[in-house]
TIVO-2410 file (N, C-alpha, C; in nm, 3 decimals):
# residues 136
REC num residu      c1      c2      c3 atome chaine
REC   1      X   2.489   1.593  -3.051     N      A
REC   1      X   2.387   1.609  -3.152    CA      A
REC   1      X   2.264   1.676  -3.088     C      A
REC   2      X   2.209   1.776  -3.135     N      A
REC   2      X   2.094   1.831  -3.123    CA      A
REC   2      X   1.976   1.773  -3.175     C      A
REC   3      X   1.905   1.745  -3.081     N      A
REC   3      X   1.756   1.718  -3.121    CA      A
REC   3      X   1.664   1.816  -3.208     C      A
REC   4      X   1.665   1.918  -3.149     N      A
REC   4      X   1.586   2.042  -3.223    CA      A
REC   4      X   1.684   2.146  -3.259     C      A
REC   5      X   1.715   2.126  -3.392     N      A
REC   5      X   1.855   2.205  -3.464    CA      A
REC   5      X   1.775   2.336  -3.454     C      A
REC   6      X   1.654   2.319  -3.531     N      A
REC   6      X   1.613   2.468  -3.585    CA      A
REC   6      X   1.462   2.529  -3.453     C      A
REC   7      X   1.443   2.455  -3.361     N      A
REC   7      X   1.344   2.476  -3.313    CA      A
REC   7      X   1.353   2.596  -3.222     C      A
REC   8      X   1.175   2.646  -3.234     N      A
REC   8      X   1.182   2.855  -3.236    CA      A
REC   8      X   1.097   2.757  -3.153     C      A
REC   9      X   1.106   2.784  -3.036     N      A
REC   9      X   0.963   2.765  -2.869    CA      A
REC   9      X   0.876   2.848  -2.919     C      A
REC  10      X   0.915   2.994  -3.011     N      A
REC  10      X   0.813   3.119  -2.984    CA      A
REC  10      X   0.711   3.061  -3.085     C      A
REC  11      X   0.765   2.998  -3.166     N      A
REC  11      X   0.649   2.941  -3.272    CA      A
REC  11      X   0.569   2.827  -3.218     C      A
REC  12      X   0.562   2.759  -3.107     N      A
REC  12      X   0.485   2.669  -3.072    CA      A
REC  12      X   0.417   2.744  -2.951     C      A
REC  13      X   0.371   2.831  -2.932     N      A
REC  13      X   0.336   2.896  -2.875    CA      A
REC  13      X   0.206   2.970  -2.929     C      A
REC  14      X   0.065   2.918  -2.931     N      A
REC  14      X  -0.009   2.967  -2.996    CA      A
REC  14      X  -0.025   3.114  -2.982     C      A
REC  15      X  -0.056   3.220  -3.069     N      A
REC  15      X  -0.077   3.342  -3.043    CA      A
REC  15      X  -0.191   3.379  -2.981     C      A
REC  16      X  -0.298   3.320  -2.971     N      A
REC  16      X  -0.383   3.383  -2.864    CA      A
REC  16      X  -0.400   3.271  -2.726     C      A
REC  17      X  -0.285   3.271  -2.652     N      A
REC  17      X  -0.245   3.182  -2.560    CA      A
REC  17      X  -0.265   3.282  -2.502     C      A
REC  18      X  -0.315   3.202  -2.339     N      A
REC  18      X  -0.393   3.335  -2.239    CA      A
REC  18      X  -0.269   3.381  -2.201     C      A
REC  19      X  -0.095   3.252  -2.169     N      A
REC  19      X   0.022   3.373  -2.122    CA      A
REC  19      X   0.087   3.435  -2.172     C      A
REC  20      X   0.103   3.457  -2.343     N      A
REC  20      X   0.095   3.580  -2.394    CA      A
REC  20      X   0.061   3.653  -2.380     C      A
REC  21      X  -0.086   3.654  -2.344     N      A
REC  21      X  -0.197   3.835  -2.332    CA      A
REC  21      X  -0.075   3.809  -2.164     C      A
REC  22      X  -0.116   3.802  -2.081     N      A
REC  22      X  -0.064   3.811  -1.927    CA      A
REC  22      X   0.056   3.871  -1.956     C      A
REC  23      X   0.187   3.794  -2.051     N      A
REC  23      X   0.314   3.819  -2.079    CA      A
REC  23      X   0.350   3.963  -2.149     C      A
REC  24      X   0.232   4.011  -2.176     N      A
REC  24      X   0.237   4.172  -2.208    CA      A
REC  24      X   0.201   4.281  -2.084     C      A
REC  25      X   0.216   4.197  -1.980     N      A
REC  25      X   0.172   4.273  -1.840    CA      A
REC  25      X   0.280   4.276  -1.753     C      A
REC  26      X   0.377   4.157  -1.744     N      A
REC  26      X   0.433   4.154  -1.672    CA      A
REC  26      X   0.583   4.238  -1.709     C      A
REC  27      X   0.668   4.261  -1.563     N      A
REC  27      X   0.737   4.372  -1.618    CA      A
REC  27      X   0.881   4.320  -1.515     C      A
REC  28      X   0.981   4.223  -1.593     N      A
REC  28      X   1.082   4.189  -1.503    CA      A
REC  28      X   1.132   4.249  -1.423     C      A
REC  29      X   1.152   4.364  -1.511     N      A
REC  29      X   1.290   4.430  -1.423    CA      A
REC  29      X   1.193   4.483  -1.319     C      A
REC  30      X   1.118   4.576  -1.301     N      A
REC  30      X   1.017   4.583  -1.201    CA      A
REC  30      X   1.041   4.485  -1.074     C      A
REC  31      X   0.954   4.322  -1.151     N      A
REC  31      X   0.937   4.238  -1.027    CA      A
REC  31      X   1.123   4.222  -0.959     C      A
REC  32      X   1.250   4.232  -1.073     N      A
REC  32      X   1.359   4.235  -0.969    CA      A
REC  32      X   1.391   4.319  -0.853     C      A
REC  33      X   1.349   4.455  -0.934     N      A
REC  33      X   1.406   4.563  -0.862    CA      A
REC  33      X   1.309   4.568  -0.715     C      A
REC  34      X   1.178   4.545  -0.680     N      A
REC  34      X   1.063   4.480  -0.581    CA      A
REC  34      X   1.104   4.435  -0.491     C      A
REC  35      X   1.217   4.316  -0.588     N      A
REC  35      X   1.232   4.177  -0.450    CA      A
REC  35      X   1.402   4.158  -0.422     C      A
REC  36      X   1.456   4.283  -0.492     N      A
REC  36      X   1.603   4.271  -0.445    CA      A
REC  36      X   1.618   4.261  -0.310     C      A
REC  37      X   1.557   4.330  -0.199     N      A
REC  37      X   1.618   4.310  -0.073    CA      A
REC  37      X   1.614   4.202  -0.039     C      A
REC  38      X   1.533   4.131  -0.087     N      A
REC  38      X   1.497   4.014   0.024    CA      A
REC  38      X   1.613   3.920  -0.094     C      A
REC  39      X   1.710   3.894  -0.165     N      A
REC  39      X   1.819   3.869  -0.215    CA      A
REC  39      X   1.967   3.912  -0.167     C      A
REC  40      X   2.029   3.811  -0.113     N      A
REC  40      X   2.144   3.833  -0.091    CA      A
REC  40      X   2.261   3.871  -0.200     C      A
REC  41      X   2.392   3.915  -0.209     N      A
REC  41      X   2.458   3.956  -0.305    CA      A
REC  41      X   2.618   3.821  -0.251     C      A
REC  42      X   2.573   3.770  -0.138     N      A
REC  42      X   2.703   3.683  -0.154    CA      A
REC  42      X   2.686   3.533  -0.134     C      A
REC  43      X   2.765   3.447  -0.128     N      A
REC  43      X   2.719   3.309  -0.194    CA      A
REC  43      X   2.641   3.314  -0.322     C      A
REC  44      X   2.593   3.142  -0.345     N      A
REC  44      X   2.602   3.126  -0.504    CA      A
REC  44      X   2.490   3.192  -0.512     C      A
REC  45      X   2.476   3.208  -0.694     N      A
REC  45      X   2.375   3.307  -0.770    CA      A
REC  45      X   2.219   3.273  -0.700     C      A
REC  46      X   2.132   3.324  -0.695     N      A
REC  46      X   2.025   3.310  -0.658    CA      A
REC  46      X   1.934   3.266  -0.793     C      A
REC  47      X   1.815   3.268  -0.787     N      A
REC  47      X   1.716   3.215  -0.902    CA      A
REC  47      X   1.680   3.301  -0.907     C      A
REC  48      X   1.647   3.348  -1.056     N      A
REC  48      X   1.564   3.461  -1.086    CA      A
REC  48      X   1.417   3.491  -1.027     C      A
REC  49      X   1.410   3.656  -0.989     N      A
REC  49      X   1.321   3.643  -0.871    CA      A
REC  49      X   1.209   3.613  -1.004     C      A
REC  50      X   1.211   3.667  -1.131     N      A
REC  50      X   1.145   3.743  -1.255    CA      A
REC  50      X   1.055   3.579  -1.267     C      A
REC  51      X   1.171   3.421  -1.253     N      A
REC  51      X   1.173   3.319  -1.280    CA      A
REC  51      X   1.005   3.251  -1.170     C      A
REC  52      X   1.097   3.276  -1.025     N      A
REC  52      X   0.971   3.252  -0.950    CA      A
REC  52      X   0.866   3.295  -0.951     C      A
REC  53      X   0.851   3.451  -0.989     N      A
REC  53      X   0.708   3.545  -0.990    CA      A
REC  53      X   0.625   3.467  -1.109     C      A
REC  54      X   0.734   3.414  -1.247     N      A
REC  54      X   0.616   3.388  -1.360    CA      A
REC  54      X   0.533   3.211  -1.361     C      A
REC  55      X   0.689   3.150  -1.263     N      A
REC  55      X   0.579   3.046  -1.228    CA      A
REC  55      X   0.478   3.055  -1.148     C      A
REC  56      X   0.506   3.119  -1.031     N      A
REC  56      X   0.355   3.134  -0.976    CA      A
REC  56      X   0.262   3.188  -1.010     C      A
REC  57      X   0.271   3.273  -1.137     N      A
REC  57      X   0.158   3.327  -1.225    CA      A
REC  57      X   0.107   3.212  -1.305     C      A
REC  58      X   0.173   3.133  -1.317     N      A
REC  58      X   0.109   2.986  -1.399    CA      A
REC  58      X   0.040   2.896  -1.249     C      A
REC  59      X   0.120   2.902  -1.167     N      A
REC  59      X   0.012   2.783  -1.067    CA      A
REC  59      X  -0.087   2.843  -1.054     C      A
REC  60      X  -0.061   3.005  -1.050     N      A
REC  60      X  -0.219   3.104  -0.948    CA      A
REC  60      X  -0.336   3.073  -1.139     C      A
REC  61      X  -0.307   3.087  -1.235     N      A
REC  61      X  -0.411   3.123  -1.356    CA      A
REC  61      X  -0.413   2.938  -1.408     C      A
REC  62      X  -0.369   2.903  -1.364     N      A
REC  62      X  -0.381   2.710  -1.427    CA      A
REC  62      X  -0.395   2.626  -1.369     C      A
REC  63      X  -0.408   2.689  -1.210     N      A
REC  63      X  -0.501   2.641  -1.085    CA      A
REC  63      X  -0.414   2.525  -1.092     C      A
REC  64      X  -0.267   2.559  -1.072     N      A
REC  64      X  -0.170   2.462  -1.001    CA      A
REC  64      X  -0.150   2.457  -0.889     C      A
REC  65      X  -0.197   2.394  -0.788     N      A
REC  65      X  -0.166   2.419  -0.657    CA      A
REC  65      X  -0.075   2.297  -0.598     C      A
REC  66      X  -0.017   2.218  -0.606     N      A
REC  66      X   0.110   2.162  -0.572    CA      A
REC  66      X   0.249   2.160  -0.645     C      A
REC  67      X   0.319   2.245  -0.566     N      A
REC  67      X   0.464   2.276  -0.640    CA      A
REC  67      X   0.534   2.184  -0.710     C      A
REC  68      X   0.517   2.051  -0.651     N      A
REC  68      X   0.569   1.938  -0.716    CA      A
REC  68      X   0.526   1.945  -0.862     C      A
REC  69      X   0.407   1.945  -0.880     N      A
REC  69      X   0.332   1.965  -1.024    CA      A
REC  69      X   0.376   2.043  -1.109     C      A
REC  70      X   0.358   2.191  -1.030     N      A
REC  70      X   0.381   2.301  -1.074    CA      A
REC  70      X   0.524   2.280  -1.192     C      A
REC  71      X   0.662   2.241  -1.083     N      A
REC  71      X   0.759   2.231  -1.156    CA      A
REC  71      X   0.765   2.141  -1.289     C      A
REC  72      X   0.676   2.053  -1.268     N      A
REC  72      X   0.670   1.918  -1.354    CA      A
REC  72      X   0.588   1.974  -1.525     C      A
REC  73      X   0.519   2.054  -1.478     N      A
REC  73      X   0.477   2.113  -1.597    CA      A
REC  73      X   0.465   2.209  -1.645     C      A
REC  74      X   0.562   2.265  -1.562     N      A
REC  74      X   0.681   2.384  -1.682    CA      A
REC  74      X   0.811   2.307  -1.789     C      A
REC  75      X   0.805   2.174  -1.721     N      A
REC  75      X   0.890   2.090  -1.812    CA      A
REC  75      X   0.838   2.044  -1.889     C      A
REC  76      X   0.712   2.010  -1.891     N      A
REC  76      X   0.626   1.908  -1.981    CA      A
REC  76      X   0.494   2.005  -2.135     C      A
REC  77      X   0.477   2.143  -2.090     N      A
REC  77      X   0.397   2.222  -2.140    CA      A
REC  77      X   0.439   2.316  -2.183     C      A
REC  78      X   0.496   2.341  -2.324     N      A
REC  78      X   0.594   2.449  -2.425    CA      A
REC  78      X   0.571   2.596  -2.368     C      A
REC  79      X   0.409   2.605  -2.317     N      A
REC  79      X   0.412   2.760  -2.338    CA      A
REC  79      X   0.433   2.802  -2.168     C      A
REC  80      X   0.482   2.684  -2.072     N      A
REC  80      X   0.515   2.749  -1.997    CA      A
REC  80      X   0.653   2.777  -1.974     C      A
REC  81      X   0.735   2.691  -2.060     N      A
REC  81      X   0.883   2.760  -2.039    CA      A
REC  81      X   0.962   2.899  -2.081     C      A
REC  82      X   0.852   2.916  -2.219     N      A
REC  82      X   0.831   3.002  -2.274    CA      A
REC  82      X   0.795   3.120  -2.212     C      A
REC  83      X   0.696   3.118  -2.122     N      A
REC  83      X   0.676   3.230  -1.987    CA      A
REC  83      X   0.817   3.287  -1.915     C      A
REC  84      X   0.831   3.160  -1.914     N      A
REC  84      X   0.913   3.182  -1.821    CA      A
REC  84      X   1.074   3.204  -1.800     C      A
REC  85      X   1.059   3.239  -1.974     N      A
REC  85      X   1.223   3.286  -2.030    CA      A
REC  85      X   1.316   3.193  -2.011     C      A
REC  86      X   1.249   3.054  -2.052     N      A
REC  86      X   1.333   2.911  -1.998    CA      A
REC  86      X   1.427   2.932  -2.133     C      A
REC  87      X   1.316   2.905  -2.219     N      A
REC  87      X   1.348   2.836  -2.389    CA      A
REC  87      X   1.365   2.659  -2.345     C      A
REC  88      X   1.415   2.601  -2.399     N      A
REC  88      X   1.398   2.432  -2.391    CA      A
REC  88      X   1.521   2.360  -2.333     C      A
REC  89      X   1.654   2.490  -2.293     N      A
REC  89      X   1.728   2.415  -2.236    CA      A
REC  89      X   1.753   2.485  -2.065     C      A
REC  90      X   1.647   2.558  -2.099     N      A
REC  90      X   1.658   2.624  -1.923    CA      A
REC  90      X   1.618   2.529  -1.775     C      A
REC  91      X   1.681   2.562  -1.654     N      A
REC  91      X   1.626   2.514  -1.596    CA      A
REC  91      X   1.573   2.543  -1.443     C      A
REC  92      X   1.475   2.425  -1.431     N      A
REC  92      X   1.353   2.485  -1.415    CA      A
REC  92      X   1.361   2.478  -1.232     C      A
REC  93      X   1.373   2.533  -1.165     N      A
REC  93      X   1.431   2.491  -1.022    CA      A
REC  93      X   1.272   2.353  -0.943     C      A
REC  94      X   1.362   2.288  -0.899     N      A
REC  94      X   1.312   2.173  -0.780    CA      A
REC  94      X   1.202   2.226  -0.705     C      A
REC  95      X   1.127   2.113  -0.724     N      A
REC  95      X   1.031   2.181  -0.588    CA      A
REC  95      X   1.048   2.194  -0.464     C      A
REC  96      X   1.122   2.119  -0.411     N      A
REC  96      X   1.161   2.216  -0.300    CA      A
REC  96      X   1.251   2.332  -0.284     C      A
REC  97      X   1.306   2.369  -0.350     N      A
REC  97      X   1.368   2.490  -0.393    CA      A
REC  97      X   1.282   2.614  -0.425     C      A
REC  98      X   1.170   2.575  -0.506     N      A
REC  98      X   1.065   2.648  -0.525    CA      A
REC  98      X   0.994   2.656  -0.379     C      A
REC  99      X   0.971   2.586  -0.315     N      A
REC  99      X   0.865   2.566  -0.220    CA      A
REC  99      X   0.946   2.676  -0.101     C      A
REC 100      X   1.119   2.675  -0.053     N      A
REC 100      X   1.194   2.777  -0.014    CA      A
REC 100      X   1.158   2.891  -0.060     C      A
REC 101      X   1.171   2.944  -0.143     N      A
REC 101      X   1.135   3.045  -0.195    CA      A
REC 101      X   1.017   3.130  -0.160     C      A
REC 102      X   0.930   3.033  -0.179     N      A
REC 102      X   0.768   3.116  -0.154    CA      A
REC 102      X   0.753   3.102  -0.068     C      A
REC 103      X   0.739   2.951   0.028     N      A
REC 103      X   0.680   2.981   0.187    CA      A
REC 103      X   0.800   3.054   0.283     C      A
REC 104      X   0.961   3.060   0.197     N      A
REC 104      X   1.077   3.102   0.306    CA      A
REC 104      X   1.088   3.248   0.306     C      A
REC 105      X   1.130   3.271   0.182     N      A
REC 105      X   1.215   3.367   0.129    CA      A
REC 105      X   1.086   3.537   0.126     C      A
REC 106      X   1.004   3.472   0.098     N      A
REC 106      X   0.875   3.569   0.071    CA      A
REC 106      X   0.755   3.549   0.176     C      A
REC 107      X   0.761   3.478   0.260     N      A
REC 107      X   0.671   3.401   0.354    CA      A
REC 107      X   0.645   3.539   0.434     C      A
REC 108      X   0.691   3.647   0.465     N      A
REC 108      X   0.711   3.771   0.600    CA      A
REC 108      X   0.667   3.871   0.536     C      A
REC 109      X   0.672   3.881   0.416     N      A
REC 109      X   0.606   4.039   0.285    CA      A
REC 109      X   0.510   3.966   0.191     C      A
REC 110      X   0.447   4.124   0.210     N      A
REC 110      X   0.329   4.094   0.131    CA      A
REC 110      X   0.387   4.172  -0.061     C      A
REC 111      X   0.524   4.117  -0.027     N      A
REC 111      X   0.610   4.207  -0.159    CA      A
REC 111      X   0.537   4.156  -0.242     C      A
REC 112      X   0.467   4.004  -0.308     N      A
REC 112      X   0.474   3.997  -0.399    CA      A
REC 112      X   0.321   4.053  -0.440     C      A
REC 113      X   0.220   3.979  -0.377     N      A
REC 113      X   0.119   4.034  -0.401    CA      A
REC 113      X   0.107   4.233  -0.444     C      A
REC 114      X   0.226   4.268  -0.356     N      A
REC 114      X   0.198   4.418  -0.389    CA      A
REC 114      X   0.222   4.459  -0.542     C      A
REC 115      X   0.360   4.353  -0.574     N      A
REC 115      X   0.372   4.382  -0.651    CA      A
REC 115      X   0.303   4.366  -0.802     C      A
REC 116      X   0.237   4.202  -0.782     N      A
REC 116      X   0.131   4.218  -0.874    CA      A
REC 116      X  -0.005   4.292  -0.858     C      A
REC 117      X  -0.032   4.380  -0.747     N      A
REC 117      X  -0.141   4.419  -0.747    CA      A
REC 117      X  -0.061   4.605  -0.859     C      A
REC 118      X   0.050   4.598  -0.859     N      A
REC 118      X   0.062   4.721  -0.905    CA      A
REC 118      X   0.078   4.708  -1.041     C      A
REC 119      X   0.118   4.622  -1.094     N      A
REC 119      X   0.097   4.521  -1.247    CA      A
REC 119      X  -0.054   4.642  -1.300     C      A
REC 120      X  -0.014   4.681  -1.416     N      A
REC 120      X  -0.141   4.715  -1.481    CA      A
REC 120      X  -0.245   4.613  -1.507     C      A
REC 121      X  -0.387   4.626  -1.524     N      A
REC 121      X  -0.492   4.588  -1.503    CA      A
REC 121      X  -0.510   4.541  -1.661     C      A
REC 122      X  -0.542   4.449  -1.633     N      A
REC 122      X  -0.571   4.352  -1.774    CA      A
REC 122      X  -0.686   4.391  -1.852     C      A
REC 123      X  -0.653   4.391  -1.936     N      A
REC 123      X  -0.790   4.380  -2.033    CA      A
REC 123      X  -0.921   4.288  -2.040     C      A
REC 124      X  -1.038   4.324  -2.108     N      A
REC 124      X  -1.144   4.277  -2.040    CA      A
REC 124      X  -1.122   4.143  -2.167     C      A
REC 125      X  -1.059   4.160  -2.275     N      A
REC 125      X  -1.034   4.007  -2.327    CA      A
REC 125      X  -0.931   3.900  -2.295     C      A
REC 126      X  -0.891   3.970  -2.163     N      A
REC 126      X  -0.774   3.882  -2.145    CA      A
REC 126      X  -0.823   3.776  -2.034     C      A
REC 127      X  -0.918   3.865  -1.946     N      A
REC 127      X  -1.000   3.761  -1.824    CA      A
REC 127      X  -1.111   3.674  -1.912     C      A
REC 128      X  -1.129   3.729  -2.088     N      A
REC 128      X  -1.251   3.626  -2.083    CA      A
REC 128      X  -1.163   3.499  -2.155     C      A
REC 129      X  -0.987   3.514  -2.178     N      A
REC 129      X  -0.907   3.397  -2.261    CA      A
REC 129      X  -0.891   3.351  -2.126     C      A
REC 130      X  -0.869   3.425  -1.998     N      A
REC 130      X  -0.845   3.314  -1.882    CA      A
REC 130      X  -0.942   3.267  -1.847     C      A
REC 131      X  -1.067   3.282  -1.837     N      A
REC 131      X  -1.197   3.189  -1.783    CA      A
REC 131      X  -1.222   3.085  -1.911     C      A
REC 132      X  -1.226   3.094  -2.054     N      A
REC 132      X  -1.250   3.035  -2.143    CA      A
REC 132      X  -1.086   2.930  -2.175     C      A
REC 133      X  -0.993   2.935  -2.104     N      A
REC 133      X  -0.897   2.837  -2.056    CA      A
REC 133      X  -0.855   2.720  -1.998     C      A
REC 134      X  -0.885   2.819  -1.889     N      A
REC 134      X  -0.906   2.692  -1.793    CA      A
REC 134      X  -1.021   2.642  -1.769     C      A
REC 135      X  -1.160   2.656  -1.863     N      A
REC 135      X  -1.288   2.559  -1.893    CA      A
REC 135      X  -1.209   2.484  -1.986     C      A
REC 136      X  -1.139   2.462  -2.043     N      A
REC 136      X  -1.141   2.361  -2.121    CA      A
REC 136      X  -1.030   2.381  -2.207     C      A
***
């Protein structure tokens, strides 16, 4: 039995939510094609790199700074699963799995930062939905 027969995530998702405006910036296939090398092609599937880049766009803009957390409330807060191309039955990798990732896997390149520094430049209403956000 399904709990949420008919439930749309995209509709609980307010429309002027600051990771909407952000979510019109970011550009998957991009951040894959970026961080393929540092991805192996044998043993099991890897985590989407698209997956890790958009949570850490939620710890870096929601001033999450312990991964433990981090993971805990992409489970607990609609519009971040929603970021993060979960939908409500996705899932959401471990923090230490996460914590591999960023201090392991990416710890030696400055890939990611490059790659969000090459991310087009936000709009000037999008920094005033992220400062008027996370006030309150």
């Amino acid at each position: 039995m399904q709990l949420f027969y008919e439930f749309n995530l995209d509709r609980h998702v307010p429309a002027n939510h600051m990771l909407r405006e952000i979510d019109l910036f970011l550009d998957g296939d991009s951040l894959r094609e970026a961080l393929r090398p540092f991805y192996s092609h044998l043993g099991r599937p890897s985590i989407d790199p698209e997956l890790i880049s958009r949570m850490l766009v939620i710890g870096y803009v929601m001033g999450i700074r312990s991964e433990r957390r981090l993971c805990n409330e992409v489970h607990l807060n609609l519009a971040y699963p929603w970021f993060c191309r979960l939908g409500l039955e996705g899932n959401v990798p471990d923090h230490l799995t996460f914590s591999r990732y960023r201090h392991g896997r990416f710890r030696e390149s400055n890939l990611l930062r490059q790659v969000f520094e090459d991310e087009p430049s936000a709009p000037d209403s999008m920094t005033s939905a992220t400062s008027s956000q996370s006030n309150g």
